[in-house]
C-alpha positions as CSV (number, residue, x, y, z in Angstrom):
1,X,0.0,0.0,0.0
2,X,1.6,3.7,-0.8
3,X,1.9,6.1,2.2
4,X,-0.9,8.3,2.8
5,X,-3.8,6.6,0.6
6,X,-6.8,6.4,2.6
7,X,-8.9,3.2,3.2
8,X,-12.0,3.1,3.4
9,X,-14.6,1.5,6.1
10,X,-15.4,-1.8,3.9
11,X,-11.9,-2.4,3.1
12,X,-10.6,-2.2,6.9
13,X,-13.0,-4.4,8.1
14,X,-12.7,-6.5,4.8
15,X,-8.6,-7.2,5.4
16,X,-9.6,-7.4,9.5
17,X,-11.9,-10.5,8.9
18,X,-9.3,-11.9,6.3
19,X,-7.4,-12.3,9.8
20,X,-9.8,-14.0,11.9
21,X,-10.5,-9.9,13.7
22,X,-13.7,-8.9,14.6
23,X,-14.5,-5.8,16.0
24,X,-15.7,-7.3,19.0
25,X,-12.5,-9.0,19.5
26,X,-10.5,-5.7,18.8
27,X,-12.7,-4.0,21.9
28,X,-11.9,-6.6,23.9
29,X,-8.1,-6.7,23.0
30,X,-7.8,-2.8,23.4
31,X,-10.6,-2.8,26.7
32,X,-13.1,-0.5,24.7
33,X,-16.8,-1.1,23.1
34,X,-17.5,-2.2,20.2
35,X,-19.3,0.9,19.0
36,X,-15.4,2.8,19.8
37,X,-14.4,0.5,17.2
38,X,-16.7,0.8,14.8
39,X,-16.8,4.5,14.8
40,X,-12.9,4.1,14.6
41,X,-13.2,2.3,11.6
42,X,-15.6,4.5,10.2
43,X,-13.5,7.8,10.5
44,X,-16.3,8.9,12.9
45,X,-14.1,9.3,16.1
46,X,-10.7,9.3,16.9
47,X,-9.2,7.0,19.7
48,X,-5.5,6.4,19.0
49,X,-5.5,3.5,21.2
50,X,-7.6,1.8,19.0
51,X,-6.8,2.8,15.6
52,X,-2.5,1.9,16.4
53,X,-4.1,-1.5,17.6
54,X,-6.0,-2.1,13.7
55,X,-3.1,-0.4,12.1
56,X,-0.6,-2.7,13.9
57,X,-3.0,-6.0,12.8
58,X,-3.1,-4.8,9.3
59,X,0.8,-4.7,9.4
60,X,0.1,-0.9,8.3
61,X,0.9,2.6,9.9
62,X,-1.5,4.4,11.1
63,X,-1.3,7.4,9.4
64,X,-1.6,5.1,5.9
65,X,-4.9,4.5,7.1
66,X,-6.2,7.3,8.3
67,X,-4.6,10.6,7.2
68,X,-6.1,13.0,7.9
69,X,-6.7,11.9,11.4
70,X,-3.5,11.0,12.8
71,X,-0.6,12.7,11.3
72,X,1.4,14.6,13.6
73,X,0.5,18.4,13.3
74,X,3.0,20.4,15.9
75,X,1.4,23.4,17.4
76,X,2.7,26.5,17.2
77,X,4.8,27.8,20.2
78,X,2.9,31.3,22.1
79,X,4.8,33.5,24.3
80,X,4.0,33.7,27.2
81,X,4.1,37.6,27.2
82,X,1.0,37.2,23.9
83,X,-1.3,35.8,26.6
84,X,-0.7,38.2,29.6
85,X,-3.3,41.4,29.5
């Protein structure tokens, strides 16, 4: 798979059942619900927990998965002195 393209819902939980993974199984391994999964899965949440857990089964990275959810965005530094009155 090339870096950064995006799969989709059916896909994930295509490859996950290729492996014997159900989503129920997944909750249990990472101590969630299922529904955390699911919404995981379907780009509807964000739980990194859960999504490095999938990513890791998959024998992907995380951020191959799900782009625009979990690539490292730094924040820019403040002053201190900016935020004083």
């Amino acid at each position: 798979m090339s870096p950064l393209l995006t799969m989709d819902a059916i896909e994930i939980n295509y490859r996950l059942r290729r492996l014997g993974k159900t989503q129920a199984q997944i909750a249990q391994d990472v101590g969630v619900s299922g529904g955390v999964v699911s919404n995981v899965i379907h780009g509807r949440i964000t739980a990194y927990a859960v999504a490095q857990h999938i990513a890791s089964l998959l024998g992907l990275k995380i951020e191959e998965i799900w782009p625009e959810r979990y690539i490292f965005k730094p924040r820019q530094r403040q002053s201190h002195k900016e935020n004083m009155p």
